[in-house]
C-alpha positions in Angstrom: 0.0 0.0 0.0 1.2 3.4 -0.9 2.6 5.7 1.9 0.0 9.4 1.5 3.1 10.7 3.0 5.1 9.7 -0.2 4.3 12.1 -3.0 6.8 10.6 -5.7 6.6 6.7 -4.5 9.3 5.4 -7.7 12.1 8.2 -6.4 11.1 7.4 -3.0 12.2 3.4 -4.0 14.9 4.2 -5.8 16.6 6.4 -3.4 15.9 3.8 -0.9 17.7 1.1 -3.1 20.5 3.4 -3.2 20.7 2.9 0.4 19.4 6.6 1.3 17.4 6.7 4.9 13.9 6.5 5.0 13.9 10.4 6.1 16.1 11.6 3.1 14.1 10.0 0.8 11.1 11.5 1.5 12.8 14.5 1.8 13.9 14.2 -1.8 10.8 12.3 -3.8 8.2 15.3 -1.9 10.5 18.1 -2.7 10.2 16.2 -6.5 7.1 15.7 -7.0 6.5 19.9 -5.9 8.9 21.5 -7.3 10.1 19.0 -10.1 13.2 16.6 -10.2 15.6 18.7 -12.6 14.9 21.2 -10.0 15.9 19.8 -7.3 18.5 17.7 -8.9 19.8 21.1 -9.9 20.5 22.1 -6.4 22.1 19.4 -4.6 25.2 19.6 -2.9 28.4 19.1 -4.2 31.1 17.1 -2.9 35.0 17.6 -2.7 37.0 14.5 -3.9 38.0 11.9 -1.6 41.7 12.2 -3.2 41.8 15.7 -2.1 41.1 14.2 2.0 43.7 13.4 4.2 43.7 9.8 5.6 42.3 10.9 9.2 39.3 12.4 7.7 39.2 9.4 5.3 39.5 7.5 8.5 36.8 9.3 10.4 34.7 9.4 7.2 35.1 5.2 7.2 34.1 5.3 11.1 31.1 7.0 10.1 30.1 4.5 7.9 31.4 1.3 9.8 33.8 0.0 7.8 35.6 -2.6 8.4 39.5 -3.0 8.8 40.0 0.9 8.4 42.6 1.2 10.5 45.2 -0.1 8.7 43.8 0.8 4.9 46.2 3.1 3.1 45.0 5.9 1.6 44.1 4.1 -1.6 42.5 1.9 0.0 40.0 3.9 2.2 39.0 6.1 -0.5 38.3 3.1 -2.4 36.3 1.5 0.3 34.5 4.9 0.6 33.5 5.0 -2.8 32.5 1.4 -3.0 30.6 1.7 0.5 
């Protein structure tokens, strides 16, 4: 059954699938379906590269995400794992 909450219910799965949380994708499928998704594709954020990070932020950024044997992943390797995550 549909959520009424849910204005745009096939960005709201896909954004899910993706892995997004429940609350961001509702954020992004209602914001959609009122203002339009080239809109608010047009404004999202934009991210610096991981190449440009140093390994403690890589580090933190892995802790963040719980991944697994970052402690003693090179540089390479975390932004890797970071990217695949």
């Amino acid at each position: 059954m549909p959520n009424p909450s849910i204005k745009d219910e096939e960005l709201y799965r896909e954004l899910r699938e993706q892995g997004d949380s429940k609350e961001k994708a509702a954020r992004i499928a209602n914001a959609a379906a009122a203002e339009g998704r080239d809109t608010v594709g047009a404004r999202g954020g934009r991210a610096g590269s991981y190449d440009d990070w140093t390994v403690d932020d890589l580090r933190k950024r892995a802790a963040e995400l719980d991944i697994d044997g970052r402690s003693s992943m090179s540089k390479d390797e975390l932004v890797h794992a970071l990217r695949d995550h």
